[in-house]
C-alpha positions in Angstrom: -41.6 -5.9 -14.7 -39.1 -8.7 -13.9 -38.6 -11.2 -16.4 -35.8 -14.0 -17.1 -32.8 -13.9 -19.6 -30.1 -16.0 -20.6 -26.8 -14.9 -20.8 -24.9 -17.7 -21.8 -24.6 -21.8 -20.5 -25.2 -21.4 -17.1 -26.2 -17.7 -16.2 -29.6 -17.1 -16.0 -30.5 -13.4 -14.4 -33.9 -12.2 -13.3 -33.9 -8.8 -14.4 -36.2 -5.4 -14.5 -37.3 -4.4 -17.9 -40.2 -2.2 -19.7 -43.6 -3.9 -19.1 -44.9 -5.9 -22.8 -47.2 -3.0 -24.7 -49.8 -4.3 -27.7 -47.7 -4.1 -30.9 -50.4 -5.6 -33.4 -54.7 -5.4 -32.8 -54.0 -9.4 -32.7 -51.8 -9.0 -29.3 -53.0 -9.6 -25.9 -51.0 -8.2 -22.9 -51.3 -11.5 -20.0 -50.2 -11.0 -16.0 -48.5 -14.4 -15.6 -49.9 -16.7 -12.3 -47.8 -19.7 -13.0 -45.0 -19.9 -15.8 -42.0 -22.8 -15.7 -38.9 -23.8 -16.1 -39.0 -26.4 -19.3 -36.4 -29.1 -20.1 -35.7 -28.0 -23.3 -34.5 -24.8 -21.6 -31.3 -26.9 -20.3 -30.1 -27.4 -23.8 -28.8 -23.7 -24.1 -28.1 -23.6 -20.4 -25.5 -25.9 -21.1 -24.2 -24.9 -24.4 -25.2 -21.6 -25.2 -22.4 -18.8 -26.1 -21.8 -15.7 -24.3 -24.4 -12.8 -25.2 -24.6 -9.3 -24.6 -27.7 -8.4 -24.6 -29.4 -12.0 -23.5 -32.0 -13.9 -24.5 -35.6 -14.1 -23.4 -36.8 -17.0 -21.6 -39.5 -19.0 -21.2 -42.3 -20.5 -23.1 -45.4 -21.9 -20.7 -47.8 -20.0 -19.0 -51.1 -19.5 -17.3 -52.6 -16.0 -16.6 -54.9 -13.4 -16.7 -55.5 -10.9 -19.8 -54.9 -7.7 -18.8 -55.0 -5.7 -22.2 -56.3 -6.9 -25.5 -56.0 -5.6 -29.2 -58.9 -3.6 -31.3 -58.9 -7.0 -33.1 -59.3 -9.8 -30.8 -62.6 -10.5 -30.2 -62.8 -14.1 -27.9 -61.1 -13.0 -24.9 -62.2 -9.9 -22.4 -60.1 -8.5 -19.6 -60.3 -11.0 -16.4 -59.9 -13.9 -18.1 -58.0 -16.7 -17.2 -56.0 -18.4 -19.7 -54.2 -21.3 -21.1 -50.9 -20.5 -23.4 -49.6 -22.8 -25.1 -45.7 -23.2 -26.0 -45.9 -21.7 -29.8 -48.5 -19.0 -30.7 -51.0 -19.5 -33.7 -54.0 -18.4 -35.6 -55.2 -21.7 -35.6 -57.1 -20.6 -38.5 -54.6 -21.4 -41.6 -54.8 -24.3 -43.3 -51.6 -26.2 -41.3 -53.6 -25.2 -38.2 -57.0 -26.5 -39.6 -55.0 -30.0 -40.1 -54.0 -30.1 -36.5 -50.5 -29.0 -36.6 -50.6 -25.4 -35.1 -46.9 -25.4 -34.1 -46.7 -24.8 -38.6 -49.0 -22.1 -38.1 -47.8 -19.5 -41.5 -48.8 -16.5 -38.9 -47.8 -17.9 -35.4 -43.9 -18.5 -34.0 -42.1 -18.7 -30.5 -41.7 -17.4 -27.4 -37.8 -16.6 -26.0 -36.8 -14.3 -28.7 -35.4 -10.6 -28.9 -39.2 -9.8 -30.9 -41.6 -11.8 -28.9 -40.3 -12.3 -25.4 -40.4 -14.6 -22.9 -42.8 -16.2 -20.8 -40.9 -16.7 -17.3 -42.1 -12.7 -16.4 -44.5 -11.3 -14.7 -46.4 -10.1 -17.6 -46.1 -11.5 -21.6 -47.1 -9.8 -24.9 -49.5 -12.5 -26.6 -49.3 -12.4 -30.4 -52.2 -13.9 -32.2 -54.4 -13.8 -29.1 -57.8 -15.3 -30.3 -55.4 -18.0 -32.1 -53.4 -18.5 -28.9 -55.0 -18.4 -25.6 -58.0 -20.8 -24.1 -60.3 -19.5 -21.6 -60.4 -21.7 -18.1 -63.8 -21.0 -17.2 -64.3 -20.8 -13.2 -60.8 -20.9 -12.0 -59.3 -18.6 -10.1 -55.2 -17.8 -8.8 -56.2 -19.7 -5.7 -57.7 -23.0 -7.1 -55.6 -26.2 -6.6 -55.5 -27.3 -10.1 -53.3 -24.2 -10.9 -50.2 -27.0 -11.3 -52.1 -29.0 -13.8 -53.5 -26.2 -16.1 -49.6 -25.0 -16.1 -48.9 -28.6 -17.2 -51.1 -28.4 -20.4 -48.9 -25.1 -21.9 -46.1 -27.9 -23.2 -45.1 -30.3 -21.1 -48.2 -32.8 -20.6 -49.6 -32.4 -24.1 -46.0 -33.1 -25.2 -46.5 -36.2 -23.8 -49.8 -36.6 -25.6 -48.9 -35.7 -28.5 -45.8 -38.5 -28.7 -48.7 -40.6 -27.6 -51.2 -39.6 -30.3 -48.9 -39.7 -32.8 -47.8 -43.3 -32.2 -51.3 -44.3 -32.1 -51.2 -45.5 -28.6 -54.9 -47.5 -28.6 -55.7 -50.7 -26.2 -54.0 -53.6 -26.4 -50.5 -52.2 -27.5 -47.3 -52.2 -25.6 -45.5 -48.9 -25.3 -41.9 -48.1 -24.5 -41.3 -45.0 -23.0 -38.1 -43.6 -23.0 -36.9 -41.0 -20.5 -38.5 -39.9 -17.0 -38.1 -36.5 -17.5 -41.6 -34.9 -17.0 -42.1 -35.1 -20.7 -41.3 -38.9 -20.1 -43.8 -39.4 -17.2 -46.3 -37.6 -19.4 -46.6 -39.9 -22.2 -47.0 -42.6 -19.9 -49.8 -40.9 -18.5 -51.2 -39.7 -21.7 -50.4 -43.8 -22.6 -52.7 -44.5 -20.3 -55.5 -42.6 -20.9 -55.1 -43.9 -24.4 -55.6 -47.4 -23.4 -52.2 -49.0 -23.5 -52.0 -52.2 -22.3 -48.3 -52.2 -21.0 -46.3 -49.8 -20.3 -42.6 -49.9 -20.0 -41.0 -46.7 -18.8 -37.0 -46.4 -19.4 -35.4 -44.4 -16.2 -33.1 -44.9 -13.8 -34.1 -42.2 -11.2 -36.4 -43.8 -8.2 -38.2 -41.0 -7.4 -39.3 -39.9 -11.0 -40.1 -43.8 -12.1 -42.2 -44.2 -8.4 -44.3 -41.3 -10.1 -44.3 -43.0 -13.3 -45.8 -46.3 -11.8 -48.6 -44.1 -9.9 -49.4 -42.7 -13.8 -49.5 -45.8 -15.1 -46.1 -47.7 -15.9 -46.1 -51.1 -16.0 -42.7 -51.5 -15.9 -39.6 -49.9 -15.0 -36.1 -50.3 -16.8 -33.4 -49.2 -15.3 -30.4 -50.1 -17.8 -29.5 -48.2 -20.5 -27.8 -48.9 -24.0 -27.3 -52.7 -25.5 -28.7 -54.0 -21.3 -31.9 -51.5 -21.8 -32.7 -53.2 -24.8 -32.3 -56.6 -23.8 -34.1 -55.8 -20.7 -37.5 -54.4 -23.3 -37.0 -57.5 -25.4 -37.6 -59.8 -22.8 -40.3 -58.5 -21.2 -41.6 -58.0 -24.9 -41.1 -62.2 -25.0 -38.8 -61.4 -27.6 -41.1 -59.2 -30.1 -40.1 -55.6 -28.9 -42.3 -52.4 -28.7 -45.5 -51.4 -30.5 -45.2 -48.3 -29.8 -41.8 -46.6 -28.4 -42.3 -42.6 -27.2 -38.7 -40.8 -27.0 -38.9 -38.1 -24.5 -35.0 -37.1 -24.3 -33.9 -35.6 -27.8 -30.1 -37.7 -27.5 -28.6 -40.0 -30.3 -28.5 -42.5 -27.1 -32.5 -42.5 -27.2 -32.8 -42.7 -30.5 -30.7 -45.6 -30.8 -32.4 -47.2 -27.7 -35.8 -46.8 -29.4 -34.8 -48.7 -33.0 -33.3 -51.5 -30.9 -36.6 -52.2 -29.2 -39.1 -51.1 -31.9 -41.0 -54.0 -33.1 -41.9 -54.7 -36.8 -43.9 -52.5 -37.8 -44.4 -50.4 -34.9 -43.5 -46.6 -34.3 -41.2 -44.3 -33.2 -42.7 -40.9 -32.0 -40.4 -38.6 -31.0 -40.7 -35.1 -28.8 -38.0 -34.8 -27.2 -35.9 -31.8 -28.9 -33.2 -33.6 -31.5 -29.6 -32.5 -30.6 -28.6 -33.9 -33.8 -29.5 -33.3 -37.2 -28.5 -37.2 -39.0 -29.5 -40.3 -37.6 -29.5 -44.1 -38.6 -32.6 -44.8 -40.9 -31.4 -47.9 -43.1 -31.5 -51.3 -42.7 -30.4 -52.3 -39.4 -32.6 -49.7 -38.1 -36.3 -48.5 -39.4 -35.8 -49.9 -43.1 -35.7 -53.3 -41.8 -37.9 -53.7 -39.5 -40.9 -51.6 -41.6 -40.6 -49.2 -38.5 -42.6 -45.6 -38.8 -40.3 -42.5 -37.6 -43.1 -39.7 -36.4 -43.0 -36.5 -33.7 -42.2 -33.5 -33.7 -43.0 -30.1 -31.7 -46.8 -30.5 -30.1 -49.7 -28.2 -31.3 -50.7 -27.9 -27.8 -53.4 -25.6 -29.2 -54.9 -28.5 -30.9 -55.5 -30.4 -27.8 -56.2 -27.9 -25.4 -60.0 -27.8 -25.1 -60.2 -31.6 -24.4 -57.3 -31.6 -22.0 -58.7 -28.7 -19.6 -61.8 -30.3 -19.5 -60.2 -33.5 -18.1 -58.3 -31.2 -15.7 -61.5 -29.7 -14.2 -63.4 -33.6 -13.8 -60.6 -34.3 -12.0 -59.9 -36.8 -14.9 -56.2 -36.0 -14.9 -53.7 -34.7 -12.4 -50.7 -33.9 -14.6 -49.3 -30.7 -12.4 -47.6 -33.8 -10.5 -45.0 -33.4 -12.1 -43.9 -30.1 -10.3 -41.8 -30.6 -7.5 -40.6 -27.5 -6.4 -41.9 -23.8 -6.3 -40.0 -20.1 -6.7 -40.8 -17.2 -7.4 -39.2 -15.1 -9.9 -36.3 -13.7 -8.4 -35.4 -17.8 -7.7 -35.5 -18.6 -11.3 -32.4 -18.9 -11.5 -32.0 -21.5 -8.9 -34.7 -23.4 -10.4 -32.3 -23.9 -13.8 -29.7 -24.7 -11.5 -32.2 -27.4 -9.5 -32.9 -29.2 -12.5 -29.8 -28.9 -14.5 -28.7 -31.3 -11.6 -31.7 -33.3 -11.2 -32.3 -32.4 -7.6 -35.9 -31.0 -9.0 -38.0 -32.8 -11.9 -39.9 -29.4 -12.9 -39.7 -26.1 -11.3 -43.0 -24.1 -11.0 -42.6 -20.1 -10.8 -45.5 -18.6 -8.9 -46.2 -15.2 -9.1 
């Protein structure tokens, strides 16, 4: 099969390896229809050290099982599936509580052990754990984009939603128009937000962002970007402020306009490991820090459903289309923001 390694910051190579076999009765083998290109995939694109051997890329997917274990016992051959980002039981007790991402039997796609996802087929650990059934789609169906969406990057956005208990009435920042960015302000939406403020300075991701549900748009950045939230807050900043980047930047962005008592929730991936959380930042203003990765597992039922009543249209976000052997243009395409999110079709 063909599948996607990295070799170091900037060299990504589509190359042919061994097909995925079963490796524990828990596995699933999946032929991929859709995977993508993530944003969190730029970090080591851009800083990664030189490697021998390469990584493994890719972590979202859509597919069909081809091959199951003696032990999984929800999915059958044919079906069309859902993966989400980070593989679980969804069984243990961290799972039970909603946070499948802390699953003690699950992990990650991209590594040496499990693979990645941006290939034409994918080993599956903890299958019955993992995968979701789409009932009724098939590779030709137009909602293809959308049920790639709900692997990572629009129940990202949900998650930084849910977890700053976005509800009616409330004012939410959100900073960064990446697609993670222009998710939460969907997923704002749907939660009932009143206004919406989205931070980006990129006209033809922020157009999108108004069409999902933006209220406002703020161009400026730094000390101007949060002068620019406070006055259309009349002074009183944020309920609710949803960082979508991962960069000290955002984070200092989103204590300047956090109101008292409101909350940060942040998915975007930290590239940094200390941040400000005294006085003149979260202390003082009796601020809640929350986030993290999303347990797209936990939301995934709901969030197909949506998809299939036509309830949501998340696959916006893809702008451009390649197959495999383009992958590496597609890193290229959105590591200079000539594409928002790069679909792979297979």
């Amino acid at each position: 099969m063909k599948a996607t390694f990295m070799y170091g910051a900037g060299d990504v190579r589509v190359e042919t390896v061994p097909d995925p076999v079963l490796k524990e009765t828990t596995d699933a083998i999946v032929r991929v229809v859709r995977a993508c290109v993530c944003g969190s995939d730029l970090h080591p694109y851009h800083s990664m050290p030189h490697s021998e051997s390469g990584n493994p890329m890719g972590h979202e997917l859509i597919g069909v099982v081809e091959e199951i274990g003696s032990a999984v016992s929800t999915l059958r051959k044919g079906d069309f599936v859902v993966a989400p980002f980070a593989f679980s039981d969804n069984t243990c007790s961290f799972c039970r509580d909603g946070f499948q991402t802390a699953c003690t039997h699950g992990g990650w796609y991209g590594t040496p052990e499990n693979g990645g996802l941006q290939a034409e087929l994918a080993r599956i650990p903890q299958a019955d754990g993992s995968l979701v059934v789409v009932p009724g789609i098939d590779e030709s169906s137009e909602l293809l984009p959308s049920l790639l969406s709900l692997s990572d990057v629009y129940l990202t956005g949900y998650h930084a939603a849910h977890m700053g208990r976005v509800e009616p009435g409330k004012t939410v920042t959100v900073i960064g128009d990446g697609a993670v960015g222009l998710s939460a302000v969907l997923a704002a939406k749907q939660l009932g937000a009143e206004q919406i403020i989205l931070m980006g300075r990129h006209r033809s991701r922020t157009d999108l962002g108004r069409e999902f549900g933006a209220t406002d748009v703020v161009a400026e950045r730094g000390a101007e970007g949060i002068a620019k939230v406070m006055e259309l807050t009349e002074g009183e900043g944020s309920h609710v402020v949803l960082e979508a980047v991962g960069l000290m930047p955002a984070y200092e962005q989103s204590f300047g306009i956090v109101r008292p008592g409101g909350i940060i929730s942040r998915v975007g991936v930290p590239q940094y490991e200390e941040a400000p959380i005294g006085f003149g930042s979260l202390f003082g203003k009796n601020a809640t820090l929350t986030g993290g990765p999303a347990p797209v597992r936990a939301y995934l039922e709901s969030a197909i459903q949506q998809v299939l009543n036509g309830e949501i249209n998340p696959g916006r976000v893809f702008d451009r289309t390649v197959t495999i052997d383009q992958v590496p243009e597609a890193y290229a395409a959105m590591d200079a923001r000539e594409a928002l999110k790069v679909q792979i079709a297979f």
